[in-house]
N, C-alpha and C positions, 0 to 999 in steps of 0.2 A: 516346822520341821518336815521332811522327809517322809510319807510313807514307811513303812515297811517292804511294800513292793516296790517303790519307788528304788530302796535302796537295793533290792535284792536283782534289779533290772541295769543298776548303775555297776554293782560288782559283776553279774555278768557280762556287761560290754566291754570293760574294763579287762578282765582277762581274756576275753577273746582278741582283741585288738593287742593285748599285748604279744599277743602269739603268731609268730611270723610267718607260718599255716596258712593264717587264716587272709594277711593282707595277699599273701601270693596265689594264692588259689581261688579266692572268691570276691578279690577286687583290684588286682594289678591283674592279673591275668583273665579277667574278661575286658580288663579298658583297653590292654596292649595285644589280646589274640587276636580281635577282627582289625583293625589298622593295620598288625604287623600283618596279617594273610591278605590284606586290598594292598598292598605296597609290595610284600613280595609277586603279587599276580602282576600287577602291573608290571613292576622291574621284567619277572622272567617276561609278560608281552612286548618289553621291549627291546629286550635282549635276542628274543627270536626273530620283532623287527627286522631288526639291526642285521644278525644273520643272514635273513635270506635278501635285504637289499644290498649286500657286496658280498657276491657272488664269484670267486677267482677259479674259473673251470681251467683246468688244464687238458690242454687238446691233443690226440694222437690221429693227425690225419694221414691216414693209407691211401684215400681218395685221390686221384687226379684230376677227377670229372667237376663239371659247373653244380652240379646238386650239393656236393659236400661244403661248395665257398657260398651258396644258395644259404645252405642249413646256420653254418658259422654266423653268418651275417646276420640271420634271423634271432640269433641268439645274442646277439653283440647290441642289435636296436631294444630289449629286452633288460635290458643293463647286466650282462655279465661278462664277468673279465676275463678276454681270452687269453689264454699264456699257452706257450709251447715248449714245454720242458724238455731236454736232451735226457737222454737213455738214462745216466747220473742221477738227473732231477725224481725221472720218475719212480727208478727206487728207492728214491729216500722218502717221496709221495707215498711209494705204497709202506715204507716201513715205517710213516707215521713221524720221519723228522724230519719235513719240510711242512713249516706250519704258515708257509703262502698261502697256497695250492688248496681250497677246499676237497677238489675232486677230480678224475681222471674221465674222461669221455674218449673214446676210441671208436673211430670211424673206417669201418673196412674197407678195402681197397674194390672193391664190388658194388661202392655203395650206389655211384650213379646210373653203372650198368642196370645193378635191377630196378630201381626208381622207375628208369624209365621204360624198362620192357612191363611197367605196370606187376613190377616182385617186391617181395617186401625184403626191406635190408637190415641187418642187425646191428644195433649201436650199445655197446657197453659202455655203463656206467661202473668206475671206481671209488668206494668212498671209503678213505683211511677210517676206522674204527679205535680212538684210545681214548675218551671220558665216558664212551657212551650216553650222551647226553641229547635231549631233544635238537638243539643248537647244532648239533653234528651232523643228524642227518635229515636234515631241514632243506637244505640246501641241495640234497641230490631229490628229494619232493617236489624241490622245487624247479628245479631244469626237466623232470620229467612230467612236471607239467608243461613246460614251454616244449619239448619234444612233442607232447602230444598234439600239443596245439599246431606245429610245423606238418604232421600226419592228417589233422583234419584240412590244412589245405591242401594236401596232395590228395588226397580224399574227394575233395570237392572238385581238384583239376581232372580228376579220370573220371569223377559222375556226368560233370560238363561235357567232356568227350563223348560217351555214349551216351548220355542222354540230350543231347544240341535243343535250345530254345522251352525246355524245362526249367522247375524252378526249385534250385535245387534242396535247398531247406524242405521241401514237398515230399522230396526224391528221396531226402534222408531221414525223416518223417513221417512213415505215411499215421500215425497216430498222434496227433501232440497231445499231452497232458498238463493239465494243471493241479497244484495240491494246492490250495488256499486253508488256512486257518481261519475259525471262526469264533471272534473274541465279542462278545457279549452282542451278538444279533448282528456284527459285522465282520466280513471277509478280510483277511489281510494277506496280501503279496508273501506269507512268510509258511514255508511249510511246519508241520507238525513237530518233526522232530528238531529243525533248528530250536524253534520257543523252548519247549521242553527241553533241549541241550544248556540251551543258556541258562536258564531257570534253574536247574539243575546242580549247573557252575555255582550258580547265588549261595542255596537254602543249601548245599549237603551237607554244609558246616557245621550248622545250627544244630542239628540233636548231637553232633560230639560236644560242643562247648554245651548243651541243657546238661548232657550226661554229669559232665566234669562239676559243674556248680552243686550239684543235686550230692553228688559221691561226698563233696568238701562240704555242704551243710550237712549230711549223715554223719561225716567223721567229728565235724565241730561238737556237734547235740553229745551224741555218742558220747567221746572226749570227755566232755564237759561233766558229764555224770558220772563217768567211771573213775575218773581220777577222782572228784570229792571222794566217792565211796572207799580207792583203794589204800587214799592218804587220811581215810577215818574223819574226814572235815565234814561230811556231807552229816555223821551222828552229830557232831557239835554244832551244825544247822539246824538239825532237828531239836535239840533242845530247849533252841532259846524261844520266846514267847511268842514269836510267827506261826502260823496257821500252815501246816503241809501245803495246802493247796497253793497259799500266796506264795511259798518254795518254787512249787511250780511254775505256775504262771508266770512267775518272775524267772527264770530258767529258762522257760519258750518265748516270753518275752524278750529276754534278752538274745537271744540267735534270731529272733525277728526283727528287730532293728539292726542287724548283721545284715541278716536277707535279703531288706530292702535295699539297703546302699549295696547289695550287689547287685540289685535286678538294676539298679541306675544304674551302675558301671556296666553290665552286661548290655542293656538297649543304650549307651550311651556310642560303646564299642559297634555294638551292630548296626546300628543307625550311617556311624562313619563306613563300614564293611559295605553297606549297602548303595551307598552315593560312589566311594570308590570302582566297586563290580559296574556301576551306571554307566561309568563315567568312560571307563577303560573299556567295554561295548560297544560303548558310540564312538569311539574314536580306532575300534580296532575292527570291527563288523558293521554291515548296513542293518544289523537287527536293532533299535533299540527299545526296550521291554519297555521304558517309561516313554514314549511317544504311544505305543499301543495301549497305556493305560495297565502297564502289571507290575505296579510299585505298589508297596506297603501302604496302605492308607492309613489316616490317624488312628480310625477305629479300630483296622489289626493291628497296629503297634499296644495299644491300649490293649485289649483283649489276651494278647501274648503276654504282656506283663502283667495282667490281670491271673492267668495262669501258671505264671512261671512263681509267682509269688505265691500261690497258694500249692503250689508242688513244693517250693523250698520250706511253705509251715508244715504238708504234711510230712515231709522226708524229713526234719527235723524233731514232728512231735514220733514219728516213729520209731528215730534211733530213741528218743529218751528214756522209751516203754521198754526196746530191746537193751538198752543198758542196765535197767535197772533190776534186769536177771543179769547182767556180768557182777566178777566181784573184783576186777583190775583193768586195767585199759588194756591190754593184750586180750583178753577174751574178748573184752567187745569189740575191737575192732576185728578178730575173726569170728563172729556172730554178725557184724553188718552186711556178711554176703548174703544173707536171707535177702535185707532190702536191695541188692549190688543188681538181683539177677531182673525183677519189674522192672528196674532203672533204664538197662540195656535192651531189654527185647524188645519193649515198643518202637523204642528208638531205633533199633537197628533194622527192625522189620516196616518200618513207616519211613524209613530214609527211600527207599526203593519203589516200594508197594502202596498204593491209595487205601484208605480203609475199607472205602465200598466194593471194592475187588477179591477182600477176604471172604472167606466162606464164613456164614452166621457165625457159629460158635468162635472162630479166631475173630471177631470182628467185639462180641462181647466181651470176650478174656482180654482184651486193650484197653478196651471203655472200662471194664471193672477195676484197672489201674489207673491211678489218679495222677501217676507220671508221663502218662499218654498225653495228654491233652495239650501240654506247652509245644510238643512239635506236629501235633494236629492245627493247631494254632498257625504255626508257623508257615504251613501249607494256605491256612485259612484269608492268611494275610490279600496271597494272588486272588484266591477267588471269588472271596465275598460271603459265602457259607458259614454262617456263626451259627446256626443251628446245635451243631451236636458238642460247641466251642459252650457253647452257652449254658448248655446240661450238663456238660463237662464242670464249670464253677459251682453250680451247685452243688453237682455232687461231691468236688475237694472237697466245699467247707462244713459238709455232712459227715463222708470220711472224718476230715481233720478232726471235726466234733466228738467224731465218737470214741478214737484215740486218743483225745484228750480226756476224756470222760473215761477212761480204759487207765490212764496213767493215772487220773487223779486218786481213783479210788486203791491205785498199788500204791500211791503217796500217801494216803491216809491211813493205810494198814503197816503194820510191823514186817510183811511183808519185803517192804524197798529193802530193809536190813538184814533180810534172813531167808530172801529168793536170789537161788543160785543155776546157773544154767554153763556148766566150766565144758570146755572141750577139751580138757585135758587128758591127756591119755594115764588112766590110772597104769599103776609099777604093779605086776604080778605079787602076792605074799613070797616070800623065798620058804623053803623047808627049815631054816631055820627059825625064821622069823615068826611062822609056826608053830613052831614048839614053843619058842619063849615068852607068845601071847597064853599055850596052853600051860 
């Protein structure tokens, strides 16, 4: 036969898994958020592709000079589509109902005059404004690069001029700089801020979805205890010939075989998040982070879920402590803001900021939170640095020890029945109600 704890571990998986909570928030939705966010990234990178390689410029040329059929032509070998709309066209271009026409270029009738007296000429760009969407104005980014690019050769045909048998890259240079990256004792062609851009793009996910898991295992724990107590089932547990503690233990037991199959689903999802961001990098950028060696290795994937699982026991053993001063599932679940707000500020303040850059005491009040470390971890992954990842586990499961050691002893007491912590706003006595108590 069964345990006792065996079986108090079986009826709590059981009602958790029955509760539709729980499959949505801490196991459909960590397997479907990083797939669906690598699939949507990719789509919108190819949607923007797609944008700025068909290009339909519509052209107003005032010019009669050889510079403006010069300019035209340099923009036609570049792949964009010239069109030249009649007066009709273009105000429907600018009122947004001609949806040929990405955008309006107008070329002043000055324009070769000053070119060539070495003036600068002005070239308006139009671009109709109606989803305001990346996609929209993409494409005017994008001709004002190729503009630019037409200005560095006039640029370079006037330095040639006055400066004859120079050279002119020199001329327009007189300082070159290099910014090289330095990734484990080696130089790399990539500067600073691109790695860091990209890198960026990858992890910034990661402590919203740690958050999210962490919030749905407080609310499970929580849950779990307050409704025994408020449906009076948790005293007809306490009755029967089971030991409080095996109560317990079987109670954090069971949200930890919850926990685990999410931290699967979670590094199952991230795992796919991460090969997709790879993937769509090399095929969209010359950066790729996994040719430089800044992929997750086995032992940060390990390490992260070595963390995340011992964040989900303590956020778990600590709703059970804070439930067991509610006396209905509505108070606890407004008492888990106690735990809401550690949850978020490490996370929110390490999304950004390195830890070593904090000033000493912000630097302890993180590491004192035992929710810190899964997206310390997550940093840990690129760099190597398991050091403070590694005192970090320790101390969860000394935390979690001692919270569990904090619950057991309110399990063994008459306490769990008769400690109450209600946020209730008590009702003033009325003047009557007054009297008829005196």
């Amino acid at each position: 036969m069964a345990s006792p704890l065996m079986k108090i571990i079986k009826k709590e998986v059981l009602e958790m898994i029955r509760d539709p909570r729980l499959l949505l928030g801490m196991i459909i939705v960590p397997v479907l958020i990083f797939p669906l966010m690598g699939t949507a990234m990719s789509m919108s990178a190819s949607t923007v592709e797609d944008s700025v390689s068909h290009i339909d410029l519509g052209i107003v040329n005032l010019d009669s000079g050889n510079r403006s059929g010069e300019l035209i032509g340099f923009l036609i070998l570049r792949g964009v589509n010239d069109t030249y709309p009649s007066a009709g066209e273009m105000g429907n271009i600018m009122n947004g109902t001609e949806s040929d026409t990405d955008l309006l270029m107008v070329i002043p009738s000055d324009f070769t005059a000053k070119i060539e007296a070495n003036g600068s000429a002005n070239i308006t760009l139009y671009t109709p404004m109606n989803t305001y969407s990346l996609s929209e104005s993409l494409p005017a980014d994008v001709v004002t690069s190729y503009l630019q690019e037409y200005q560095e050769i006039l640029l370079n045909e006037r330095l040639a001029e006055s400066y004859p048998g120079s050279d002119i890259s020199e001329v327009r240079n007189p300082v070159a700089i290099s910014s090289l990256s330095v990734i484990e004792g080696e130089p790399v062609t990539h500067t600073p801020s691109e790695i860091t851009n990209q890198m960026m793009t990858q992890s910034l996910m990661i402590p919203m979805v740690l958050m999210i898991l962490l919030i749905m295992v407080a609310q499970l724990a929580a849950t779990s205890v307050a409704m025994e107590k408020e449906e009076k089932t948790l005293e007809t547990l306490l009755t029967t010939p089971v030991s409080r503690g095996t109560i317990l233990f079987g109670k954090i037991a069971g949200v930890v075989v919850i926990s685990a199959i999410a931290v699967v689903a979670y590094m199952a999802g991230f795992s796919y998040y991460i090969s997709s961001m790879n993937s769509m990098a090399s095929g969209t950028t010359s950066l790729d982070l996994a040719a430089l060696g800044l992929v997750p290795s086995t032992t940060g994937m390990l390490v992260l879920l070595a963390t995340l699982f011992f964040s989900l026991v303590s956020a778990l053993s600590l709703s059970v402590l804070v439930a067991s001063f509610t006396e209905d599932v509505r108070s606890a679940q407004s008492l888990l803001g106690v735990i809401y707000v550690p949850i978020f500020i490490p996370a929110l303040v390490l999304m950004f900021v390195d830890l070593s850059q904090l000033p000493a005491l912000a630097q302890a009040a993180i590491m004192a939170i035992p929710f810190s470390y899964p997206v310390l971890a997550a940093k840990a992954m690129y760099t190597g640095e398991f050091t403070v990842i590694l005192f970090g586990i320790v101390y969860q499961i000394v935390f979690t020890a001692i919270v569990i050691y904090i619950a057991s002893r309110m399990f063994s007491s008459e306490k769990l029945l008769t400690a109450r912590f209600n946020l209730k706003k008590r009702k003033p006595l009325s003047l009557g109600r007054i009297g008829r108590k005196n």
